[in-house]
CHARMM internal coordinates of N, CA and C (Angstrom, degrees):
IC EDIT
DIST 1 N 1 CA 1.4490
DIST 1 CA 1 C 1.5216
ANGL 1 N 1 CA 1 C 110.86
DIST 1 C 2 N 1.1379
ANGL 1 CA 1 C 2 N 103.27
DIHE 1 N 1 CA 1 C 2 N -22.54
DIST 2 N 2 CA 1.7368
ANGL 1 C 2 N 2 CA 96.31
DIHE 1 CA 1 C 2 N 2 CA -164.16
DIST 2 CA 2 C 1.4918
ANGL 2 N 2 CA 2 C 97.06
DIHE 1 C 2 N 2 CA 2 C -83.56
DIST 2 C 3 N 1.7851
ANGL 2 CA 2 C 3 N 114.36
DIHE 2 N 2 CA 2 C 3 N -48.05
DIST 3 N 3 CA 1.3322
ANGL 2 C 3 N 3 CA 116.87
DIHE 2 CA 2 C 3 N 3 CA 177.81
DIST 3 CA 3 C 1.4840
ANGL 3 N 3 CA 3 C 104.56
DIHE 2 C 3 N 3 CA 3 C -30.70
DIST 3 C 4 N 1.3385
ANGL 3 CA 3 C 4 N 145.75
DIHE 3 N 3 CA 3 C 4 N -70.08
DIST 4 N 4 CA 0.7652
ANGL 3 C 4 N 4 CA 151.04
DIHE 3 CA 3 C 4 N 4 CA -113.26
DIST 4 CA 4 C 1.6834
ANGL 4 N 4 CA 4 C 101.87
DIHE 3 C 4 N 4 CA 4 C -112.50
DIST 4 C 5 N 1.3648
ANGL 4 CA 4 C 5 N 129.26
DIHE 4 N 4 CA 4 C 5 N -10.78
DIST 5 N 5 CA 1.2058
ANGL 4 C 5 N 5 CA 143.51
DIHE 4 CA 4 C 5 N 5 CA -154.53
DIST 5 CA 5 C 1.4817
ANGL 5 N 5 CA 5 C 94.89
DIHE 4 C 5 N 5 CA 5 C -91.41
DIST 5 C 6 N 1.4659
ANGL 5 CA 5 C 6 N 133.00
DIHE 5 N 5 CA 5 C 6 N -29.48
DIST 6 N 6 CA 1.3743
ANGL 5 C 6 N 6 CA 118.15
DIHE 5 CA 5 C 6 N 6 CA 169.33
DIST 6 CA 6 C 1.6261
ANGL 6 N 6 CA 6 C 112.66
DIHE 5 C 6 N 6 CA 6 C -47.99
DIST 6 C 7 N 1.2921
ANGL 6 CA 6 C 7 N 113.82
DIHE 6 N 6 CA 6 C 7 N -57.03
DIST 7 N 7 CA 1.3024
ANGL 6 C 7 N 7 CA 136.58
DIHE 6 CA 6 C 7 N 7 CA -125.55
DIST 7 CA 7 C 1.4700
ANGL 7 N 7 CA 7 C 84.73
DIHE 6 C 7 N 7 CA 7 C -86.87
DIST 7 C 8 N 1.5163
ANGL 7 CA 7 C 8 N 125.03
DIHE 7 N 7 CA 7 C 8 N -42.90
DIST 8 N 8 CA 1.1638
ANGL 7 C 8 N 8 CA 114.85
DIHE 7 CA 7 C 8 N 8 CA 168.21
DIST 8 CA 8 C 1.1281
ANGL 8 N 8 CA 8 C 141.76
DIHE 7 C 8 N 8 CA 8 C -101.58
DIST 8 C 9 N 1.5284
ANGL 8 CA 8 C 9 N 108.84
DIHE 8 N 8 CA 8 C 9 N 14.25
DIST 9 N 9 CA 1.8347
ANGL 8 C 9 N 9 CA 125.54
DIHE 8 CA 8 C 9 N 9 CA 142.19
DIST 9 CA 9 C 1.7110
ANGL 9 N 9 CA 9 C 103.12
DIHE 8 C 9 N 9 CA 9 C -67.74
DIST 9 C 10 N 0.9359
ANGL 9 CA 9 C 10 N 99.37
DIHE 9 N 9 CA 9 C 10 N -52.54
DIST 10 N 10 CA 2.0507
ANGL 9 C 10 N 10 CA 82.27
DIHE 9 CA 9 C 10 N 10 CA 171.64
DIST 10 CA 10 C 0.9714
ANGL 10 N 10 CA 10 C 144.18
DIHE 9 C 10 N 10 CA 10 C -54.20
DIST 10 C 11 N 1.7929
ANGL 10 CA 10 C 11 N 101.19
DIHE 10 N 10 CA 10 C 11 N -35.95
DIST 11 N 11 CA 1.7434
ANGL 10 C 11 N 11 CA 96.27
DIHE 10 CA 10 C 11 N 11 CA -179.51
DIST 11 CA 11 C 1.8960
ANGL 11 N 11 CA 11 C 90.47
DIHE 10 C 11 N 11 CA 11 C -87.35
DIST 11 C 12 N 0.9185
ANGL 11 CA 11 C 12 N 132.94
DIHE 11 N 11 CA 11 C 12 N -44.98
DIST 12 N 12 CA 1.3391
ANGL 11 C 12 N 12 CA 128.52
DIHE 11 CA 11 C 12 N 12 CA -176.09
DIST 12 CA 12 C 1.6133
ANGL 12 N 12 CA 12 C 107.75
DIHE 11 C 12 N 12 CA 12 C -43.21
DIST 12 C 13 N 1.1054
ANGL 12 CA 12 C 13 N 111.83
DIHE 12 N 12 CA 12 C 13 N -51.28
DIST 13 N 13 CA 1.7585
ANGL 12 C 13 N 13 CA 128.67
DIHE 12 CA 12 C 13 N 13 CA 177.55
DIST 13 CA 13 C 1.4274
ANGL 13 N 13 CA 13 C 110.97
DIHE 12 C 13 N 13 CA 13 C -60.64
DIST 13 C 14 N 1.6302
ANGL 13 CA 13 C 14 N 130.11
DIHE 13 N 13 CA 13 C 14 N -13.04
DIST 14 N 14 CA 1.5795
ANGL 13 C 14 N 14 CA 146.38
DIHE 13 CA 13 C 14 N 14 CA -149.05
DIST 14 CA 14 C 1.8820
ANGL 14 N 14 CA 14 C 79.36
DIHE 13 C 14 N 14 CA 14 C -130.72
DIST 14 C 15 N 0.9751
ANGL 14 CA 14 C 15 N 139.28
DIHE 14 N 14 CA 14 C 15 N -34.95
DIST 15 N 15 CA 1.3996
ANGL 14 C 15 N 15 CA 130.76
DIHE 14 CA 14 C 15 N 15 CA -122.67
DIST 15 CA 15 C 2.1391
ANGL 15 N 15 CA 15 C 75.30
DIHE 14 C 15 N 15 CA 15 C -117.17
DIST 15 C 16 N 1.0860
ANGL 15 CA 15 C 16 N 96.60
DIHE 15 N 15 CA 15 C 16 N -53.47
DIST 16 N 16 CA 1.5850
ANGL 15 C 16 N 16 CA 107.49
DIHE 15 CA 15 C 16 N 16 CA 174.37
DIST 16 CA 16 C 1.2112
ANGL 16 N 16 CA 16 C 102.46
DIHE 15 C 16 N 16 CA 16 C -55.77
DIST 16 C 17 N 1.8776
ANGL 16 CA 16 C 17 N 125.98
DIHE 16 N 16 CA 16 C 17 N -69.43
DIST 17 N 17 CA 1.2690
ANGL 16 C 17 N 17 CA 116.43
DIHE 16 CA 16 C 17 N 17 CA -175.14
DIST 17 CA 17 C 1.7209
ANGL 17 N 17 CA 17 C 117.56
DIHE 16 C 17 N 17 CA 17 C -30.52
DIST 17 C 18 N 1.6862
ANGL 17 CA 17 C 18 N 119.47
DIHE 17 N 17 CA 17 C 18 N -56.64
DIST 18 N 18 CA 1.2198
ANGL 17 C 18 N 18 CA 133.56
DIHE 17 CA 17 C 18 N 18 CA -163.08
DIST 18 CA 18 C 1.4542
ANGL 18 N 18 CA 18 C 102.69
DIHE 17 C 18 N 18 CA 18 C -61.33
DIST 18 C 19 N 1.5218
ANGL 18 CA 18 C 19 N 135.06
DIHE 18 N 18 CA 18 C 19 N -5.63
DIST 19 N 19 CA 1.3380
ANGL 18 C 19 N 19 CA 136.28
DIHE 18 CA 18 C 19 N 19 CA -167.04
DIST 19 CA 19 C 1.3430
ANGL 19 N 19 CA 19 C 106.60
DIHE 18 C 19 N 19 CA 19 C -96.71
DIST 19 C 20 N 1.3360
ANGL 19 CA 19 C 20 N 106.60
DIHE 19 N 19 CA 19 C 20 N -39.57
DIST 20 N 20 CA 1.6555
ANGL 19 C 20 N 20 CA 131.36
DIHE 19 CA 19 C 20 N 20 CA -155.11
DIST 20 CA 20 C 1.3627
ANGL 20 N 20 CA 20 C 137.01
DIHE 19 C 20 N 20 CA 20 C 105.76
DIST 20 C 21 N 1.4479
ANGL 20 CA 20 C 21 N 94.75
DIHE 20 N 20 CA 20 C 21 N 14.99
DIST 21 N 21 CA 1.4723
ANGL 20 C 21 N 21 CA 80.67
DIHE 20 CA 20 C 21 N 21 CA 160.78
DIST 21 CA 21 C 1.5099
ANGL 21 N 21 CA 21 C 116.29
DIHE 20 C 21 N 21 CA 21 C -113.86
DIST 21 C 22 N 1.3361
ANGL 21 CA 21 C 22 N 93.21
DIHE 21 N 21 CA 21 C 22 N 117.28
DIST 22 N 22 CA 1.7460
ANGL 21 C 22 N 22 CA 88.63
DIHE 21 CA 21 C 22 N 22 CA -169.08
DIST 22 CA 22 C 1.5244
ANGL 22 N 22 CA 22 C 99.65
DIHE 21 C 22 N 22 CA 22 C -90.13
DIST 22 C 23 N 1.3988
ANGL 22 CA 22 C 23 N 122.39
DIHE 22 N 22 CA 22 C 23 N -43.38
DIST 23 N 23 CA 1.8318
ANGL 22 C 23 N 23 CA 99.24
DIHE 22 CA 22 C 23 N 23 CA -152.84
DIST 23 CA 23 C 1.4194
ANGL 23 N 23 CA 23 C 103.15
DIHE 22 C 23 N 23 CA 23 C -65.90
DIST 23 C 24 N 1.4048
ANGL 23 CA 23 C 24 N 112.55
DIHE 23 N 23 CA 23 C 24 N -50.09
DIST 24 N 24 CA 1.4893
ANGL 23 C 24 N 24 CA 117.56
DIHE 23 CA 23 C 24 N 24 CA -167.18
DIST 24 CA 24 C 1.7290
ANGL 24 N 24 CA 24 C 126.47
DIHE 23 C 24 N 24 CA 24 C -87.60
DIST 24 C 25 N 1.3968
ANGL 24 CA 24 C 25 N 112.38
DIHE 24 N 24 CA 24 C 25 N 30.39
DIST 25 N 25 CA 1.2565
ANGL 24 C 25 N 25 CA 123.76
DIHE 24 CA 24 C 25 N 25 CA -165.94
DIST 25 CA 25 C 1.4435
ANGL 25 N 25 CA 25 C 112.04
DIHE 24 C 25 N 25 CA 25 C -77.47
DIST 25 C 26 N 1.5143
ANGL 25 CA 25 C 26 N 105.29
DIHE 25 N 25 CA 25 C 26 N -41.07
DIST 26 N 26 CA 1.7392
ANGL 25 C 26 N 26 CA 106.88
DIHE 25 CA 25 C 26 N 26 CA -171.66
DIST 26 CA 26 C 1.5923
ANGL 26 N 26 CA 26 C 99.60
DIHE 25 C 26 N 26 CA 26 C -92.53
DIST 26 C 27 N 1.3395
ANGL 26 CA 26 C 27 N 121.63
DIHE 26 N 26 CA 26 C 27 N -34.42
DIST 27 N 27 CA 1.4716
ANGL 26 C 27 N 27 CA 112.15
DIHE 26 CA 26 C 27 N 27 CA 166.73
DIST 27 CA 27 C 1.9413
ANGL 27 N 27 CA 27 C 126.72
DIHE 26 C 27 N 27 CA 27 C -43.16
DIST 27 C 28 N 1.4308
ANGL 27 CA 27 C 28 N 82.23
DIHE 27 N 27 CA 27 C 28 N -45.59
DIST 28 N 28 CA 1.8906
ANGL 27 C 28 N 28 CA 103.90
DIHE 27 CA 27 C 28 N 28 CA -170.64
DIST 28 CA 28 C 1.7339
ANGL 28 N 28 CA 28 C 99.08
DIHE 27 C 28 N 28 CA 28 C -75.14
DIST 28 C 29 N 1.2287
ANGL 28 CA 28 C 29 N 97.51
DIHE 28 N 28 CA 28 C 29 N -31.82
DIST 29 N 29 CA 1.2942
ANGL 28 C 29 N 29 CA 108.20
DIHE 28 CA 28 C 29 N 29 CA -173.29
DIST 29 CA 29 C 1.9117
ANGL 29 N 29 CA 29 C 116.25
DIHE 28 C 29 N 29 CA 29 C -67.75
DIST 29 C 30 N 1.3501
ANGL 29 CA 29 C 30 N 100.34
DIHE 29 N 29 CA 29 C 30 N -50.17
DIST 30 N 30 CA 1.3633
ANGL 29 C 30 N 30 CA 112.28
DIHE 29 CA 29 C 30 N 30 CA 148.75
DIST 30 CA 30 C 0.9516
ANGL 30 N 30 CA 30 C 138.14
DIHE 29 C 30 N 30 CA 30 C -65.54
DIST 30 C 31 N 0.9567
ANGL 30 CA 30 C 31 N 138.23
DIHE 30 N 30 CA 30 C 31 N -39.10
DIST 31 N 31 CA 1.6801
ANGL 30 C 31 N 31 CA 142.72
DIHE 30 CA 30 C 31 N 31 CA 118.73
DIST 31 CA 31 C 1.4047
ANGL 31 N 31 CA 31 C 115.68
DIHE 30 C 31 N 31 CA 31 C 32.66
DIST 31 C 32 N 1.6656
ANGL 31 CA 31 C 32 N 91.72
DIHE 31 N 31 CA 31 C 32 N -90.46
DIST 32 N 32 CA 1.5823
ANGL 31 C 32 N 32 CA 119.84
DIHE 31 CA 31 C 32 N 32 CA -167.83
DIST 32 CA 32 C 1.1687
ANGL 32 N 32 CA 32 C 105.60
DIHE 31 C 32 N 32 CA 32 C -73.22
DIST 32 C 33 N 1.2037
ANGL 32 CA 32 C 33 N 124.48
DIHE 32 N 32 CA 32 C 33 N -36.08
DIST 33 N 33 CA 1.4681
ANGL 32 C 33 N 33 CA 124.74
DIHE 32 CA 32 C 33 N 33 CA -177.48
DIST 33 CA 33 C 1.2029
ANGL 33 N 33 CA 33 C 120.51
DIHE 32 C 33 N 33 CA 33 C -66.99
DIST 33 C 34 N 1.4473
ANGL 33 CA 33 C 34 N 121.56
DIHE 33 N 33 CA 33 C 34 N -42.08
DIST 34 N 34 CA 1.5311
ANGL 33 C 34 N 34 CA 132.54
DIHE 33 CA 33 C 34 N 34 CA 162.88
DIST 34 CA 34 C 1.1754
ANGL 34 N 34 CA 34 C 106.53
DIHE 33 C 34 N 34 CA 34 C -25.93
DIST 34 C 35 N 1.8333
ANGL 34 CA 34 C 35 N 85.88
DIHE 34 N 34 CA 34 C 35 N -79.43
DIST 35 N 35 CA 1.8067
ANGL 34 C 35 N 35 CA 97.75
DIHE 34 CA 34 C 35 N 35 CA -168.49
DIST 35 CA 35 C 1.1013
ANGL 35 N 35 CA 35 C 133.64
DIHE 34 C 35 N 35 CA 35 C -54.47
DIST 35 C 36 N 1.7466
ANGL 35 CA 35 C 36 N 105.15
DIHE 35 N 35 CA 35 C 36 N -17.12
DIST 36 N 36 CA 2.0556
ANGL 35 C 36 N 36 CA 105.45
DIHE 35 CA 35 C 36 N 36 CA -174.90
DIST 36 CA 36 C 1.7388
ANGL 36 N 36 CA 36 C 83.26
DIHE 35 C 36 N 36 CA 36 C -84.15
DIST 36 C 37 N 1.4237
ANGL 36 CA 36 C 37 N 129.92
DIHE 36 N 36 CA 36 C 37 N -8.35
DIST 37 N 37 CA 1.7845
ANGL 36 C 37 N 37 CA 121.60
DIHE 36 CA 36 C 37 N 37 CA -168.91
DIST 37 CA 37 C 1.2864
ANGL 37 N 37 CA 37 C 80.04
DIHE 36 C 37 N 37 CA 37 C -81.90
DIST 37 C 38 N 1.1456
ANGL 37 CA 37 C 38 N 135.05
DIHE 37 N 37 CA 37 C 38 N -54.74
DIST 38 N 38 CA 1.8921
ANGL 37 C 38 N 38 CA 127.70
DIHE 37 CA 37 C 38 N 38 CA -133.62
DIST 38 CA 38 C 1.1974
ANGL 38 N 38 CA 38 C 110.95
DIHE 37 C 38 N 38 CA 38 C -91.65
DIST 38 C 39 N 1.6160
ANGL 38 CA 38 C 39 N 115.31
DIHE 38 N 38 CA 38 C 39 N -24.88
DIST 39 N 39 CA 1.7169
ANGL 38 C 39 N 39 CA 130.21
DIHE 38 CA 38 C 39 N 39 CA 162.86
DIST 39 CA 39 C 1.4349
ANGL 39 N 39 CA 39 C 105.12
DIHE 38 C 39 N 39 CA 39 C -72.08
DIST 39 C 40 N 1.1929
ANGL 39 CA 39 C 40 N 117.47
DIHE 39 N 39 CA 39 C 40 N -49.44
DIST 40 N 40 CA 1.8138
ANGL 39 C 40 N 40 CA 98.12
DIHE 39 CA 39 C 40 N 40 CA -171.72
DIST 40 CA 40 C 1.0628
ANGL 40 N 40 CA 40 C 111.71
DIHE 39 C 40 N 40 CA 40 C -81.46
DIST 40 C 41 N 1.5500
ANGL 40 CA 40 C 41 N 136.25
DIHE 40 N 40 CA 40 C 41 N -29.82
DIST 41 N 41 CA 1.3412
ANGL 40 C 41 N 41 CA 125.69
DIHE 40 CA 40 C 41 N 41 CA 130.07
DIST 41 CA 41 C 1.9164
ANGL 41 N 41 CA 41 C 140.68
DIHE 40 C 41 N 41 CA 41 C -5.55
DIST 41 C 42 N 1.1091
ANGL 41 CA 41 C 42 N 84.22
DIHE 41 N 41 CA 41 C 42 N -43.87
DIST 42 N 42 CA 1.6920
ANGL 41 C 42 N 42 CA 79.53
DIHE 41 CA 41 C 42 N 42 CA -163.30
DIST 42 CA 42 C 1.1193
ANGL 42 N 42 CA 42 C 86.62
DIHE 41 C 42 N 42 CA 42 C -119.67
DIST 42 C 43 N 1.9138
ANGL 42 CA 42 C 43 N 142.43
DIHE 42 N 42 CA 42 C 43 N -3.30
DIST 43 N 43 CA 1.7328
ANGL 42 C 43 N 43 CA 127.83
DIHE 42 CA 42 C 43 N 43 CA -168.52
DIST 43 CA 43 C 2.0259
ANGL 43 N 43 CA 43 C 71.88
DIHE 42 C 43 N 43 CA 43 C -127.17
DIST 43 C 44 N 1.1171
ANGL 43 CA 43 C 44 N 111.80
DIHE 43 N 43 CA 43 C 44 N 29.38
DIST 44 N 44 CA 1.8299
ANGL 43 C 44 N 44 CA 100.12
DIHE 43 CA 43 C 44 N 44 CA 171.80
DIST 44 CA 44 C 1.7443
ANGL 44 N 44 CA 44 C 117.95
DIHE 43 C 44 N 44 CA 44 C -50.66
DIST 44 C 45 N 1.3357
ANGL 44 CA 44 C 45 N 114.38
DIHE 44 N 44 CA 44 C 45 N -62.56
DIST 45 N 45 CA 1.2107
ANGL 44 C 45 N 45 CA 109.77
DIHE 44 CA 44 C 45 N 45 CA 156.65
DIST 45 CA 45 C 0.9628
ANGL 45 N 45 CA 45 C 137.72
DIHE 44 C 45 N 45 CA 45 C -20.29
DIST 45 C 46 N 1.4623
ANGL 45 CA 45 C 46 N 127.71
DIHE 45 N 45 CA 45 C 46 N -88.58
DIST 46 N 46 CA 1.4840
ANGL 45 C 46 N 46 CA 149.73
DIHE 45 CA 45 C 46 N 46 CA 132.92
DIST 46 CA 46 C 1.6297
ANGL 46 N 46 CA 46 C 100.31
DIHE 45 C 46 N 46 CA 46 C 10.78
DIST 46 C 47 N 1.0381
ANGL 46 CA 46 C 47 N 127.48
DIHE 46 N 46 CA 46 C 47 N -99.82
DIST 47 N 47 CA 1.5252
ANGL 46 C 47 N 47 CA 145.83
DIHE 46 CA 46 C 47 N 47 CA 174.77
DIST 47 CA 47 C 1.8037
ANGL 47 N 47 CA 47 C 104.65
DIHE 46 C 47 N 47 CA 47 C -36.03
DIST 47 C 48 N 1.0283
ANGL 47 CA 47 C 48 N 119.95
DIHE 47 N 47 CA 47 C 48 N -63.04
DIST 48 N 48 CA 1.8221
ANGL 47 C 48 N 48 CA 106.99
DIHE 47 CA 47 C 48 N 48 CA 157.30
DIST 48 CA 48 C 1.2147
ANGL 48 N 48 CA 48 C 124.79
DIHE 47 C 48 N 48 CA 48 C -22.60
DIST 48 C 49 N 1.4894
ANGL 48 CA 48 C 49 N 113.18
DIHE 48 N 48 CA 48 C 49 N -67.69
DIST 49 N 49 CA 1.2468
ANGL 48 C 49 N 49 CA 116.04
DIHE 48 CA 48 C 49 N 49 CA -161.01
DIST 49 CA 49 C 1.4679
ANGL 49 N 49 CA 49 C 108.51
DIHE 48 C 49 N 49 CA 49 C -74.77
DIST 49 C 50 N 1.6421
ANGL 49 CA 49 C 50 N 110.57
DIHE 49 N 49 CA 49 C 50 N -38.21
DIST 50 N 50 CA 1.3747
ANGL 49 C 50 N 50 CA 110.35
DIHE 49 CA 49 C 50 N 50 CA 177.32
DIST 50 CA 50 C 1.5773
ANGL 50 N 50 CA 50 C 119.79
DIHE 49 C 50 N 50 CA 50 C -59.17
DIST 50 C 51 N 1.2223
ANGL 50 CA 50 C 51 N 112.22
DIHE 50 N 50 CA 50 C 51 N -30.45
DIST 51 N 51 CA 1.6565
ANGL 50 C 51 N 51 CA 122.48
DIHE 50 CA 50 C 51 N 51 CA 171.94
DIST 51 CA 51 C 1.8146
ANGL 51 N 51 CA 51 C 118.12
DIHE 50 C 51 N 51 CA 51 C -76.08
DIST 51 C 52 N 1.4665
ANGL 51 CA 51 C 52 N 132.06
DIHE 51 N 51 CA 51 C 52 N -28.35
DIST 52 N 52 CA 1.0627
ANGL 51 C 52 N 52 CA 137.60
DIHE 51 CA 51 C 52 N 52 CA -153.16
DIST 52 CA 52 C 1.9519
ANGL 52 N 52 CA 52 C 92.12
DIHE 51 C 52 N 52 CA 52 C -97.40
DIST 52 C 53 N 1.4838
ANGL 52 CA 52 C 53 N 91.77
DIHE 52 N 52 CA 52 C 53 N -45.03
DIST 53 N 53 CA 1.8561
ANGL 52 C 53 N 53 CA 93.55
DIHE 52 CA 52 C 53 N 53 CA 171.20
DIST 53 CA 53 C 1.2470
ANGL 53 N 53 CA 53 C 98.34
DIHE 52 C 53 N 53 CA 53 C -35.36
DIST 53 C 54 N 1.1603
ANGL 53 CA 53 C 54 N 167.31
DIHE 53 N 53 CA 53 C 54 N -26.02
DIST 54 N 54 CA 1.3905
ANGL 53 C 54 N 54 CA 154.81
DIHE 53 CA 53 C 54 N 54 CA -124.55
DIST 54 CA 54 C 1.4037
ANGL 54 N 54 CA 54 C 113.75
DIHE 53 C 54 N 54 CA 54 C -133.65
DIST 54 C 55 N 1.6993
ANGL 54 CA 54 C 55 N 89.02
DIHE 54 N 54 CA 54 C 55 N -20.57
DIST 55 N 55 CA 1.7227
ANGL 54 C 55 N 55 CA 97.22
DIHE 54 CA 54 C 55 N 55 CA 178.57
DIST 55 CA 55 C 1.0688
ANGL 55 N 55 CA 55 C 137.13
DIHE 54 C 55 N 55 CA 55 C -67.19
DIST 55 C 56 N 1.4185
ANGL 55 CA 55 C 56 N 163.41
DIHE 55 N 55 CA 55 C 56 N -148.67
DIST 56 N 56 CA 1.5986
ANGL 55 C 56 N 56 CA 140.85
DIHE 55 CA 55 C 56 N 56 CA 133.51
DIST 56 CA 56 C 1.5181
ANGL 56 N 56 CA 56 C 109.20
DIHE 55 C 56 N 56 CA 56 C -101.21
DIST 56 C 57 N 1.3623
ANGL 56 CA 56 C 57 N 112.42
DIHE 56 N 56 CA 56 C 57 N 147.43
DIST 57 N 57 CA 1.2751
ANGL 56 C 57 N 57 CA 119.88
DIHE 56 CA 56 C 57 N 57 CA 177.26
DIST 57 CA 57 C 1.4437
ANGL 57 N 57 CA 57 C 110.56
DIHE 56 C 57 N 57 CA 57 C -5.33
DIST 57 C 58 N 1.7255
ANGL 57 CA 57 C 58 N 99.27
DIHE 57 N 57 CA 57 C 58 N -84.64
DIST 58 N 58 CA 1.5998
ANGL 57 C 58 N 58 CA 118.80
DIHE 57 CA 57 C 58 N 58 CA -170.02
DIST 58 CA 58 C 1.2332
ANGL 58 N 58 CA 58 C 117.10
DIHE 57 C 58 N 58 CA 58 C -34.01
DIST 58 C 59 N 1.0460
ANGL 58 CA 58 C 59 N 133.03
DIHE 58 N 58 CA 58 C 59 N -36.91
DIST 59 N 59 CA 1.6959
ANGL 58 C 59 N 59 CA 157.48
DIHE 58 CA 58 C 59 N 59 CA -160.94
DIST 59 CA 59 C 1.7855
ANGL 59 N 59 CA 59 C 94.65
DIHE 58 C 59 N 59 CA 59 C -77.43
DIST 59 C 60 N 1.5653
ANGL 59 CA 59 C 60 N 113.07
DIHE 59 N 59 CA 59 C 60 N -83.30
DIST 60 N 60 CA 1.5014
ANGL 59 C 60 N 60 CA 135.51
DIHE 59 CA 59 C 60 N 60 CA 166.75
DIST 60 CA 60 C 1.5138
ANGL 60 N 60 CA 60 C 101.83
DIHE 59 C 60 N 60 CA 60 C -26.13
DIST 60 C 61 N 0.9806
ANGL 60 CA 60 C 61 N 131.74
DIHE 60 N 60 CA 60 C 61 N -52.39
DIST 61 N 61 CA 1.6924
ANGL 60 C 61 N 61 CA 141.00
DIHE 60 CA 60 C 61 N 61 CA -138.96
DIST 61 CA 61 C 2.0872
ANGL 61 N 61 CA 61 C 77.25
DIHE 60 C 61 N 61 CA 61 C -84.65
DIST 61 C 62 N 1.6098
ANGL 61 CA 61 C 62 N 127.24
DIHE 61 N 61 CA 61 C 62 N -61.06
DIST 62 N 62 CA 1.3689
ANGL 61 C 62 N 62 CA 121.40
DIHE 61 CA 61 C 62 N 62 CA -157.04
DIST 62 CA 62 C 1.5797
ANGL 62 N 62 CA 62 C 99.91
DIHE 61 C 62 N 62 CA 62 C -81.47
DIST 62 C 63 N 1.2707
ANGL 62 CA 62 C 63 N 122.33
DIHE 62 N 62 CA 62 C 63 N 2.87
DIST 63 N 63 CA 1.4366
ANGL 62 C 63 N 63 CA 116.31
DIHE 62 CA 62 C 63 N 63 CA -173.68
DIST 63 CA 63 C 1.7653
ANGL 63 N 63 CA 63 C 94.43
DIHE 62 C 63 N 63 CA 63 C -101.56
DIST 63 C 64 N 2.2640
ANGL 63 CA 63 C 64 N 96.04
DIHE 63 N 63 CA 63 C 64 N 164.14
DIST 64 N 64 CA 1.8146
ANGL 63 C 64 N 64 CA 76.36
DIHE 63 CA 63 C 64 N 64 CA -174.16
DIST 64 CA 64 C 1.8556
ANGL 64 N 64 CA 64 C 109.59
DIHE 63 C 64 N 64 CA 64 C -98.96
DIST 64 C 65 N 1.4574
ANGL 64 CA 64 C 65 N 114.95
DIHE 64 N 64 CA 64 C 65 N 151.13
DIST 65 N 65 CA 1.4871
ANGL 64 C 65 N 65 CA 138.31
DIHE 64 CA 64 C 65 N 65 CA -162.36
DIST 65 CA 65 C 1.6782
ANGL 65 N 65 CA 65 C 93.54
DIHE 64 C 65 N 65 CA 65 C -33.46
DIST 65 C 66 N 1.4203
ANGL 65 CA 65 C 66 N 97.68
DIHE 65 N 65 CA 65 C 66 N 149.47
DIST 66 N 66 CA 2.1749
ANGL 65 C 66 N 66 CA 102.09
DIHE 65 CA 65 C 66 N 66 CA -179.44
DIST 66 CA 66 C 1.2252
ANGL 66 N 66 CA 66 C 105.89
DIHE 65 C 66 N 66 CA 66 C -68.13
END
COOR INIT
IC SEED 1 N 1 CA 1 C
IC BUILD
């Protein structure tokens, strides 16, 4: 994830520029990105279980218990 966290502070930071907001694009941009890292981080659990409900049995049954 982290590898990859430049690449999408840029286009997000590029994606903002193209809107108008230029000064605060890579700040805001970092920002949000942090925080969706530092919440799914610390609500990881939480966010598992709410996503795996969705799975089918068979799937649930080879993954390990919440």
């Amino acid at each position: 994830m982290v590898s990859a966290l430049a690449y999408v502070l840029y286009t997000f930071s590029a994606l903002l520029e193209q809107y108008g907001v230029v000064s605060l694009s890579f700040a805001f941009a970092a920002f949000s990105i942090g925080s969706g890292l530092l919440l799914l981080s610390a609500f990881w659990h939480t966010c598992r279980e709410a996503v795996l409900h969705f799975y089918p049995g068979a799937i649930q049954d080879r993954l390990p218990p919440l």
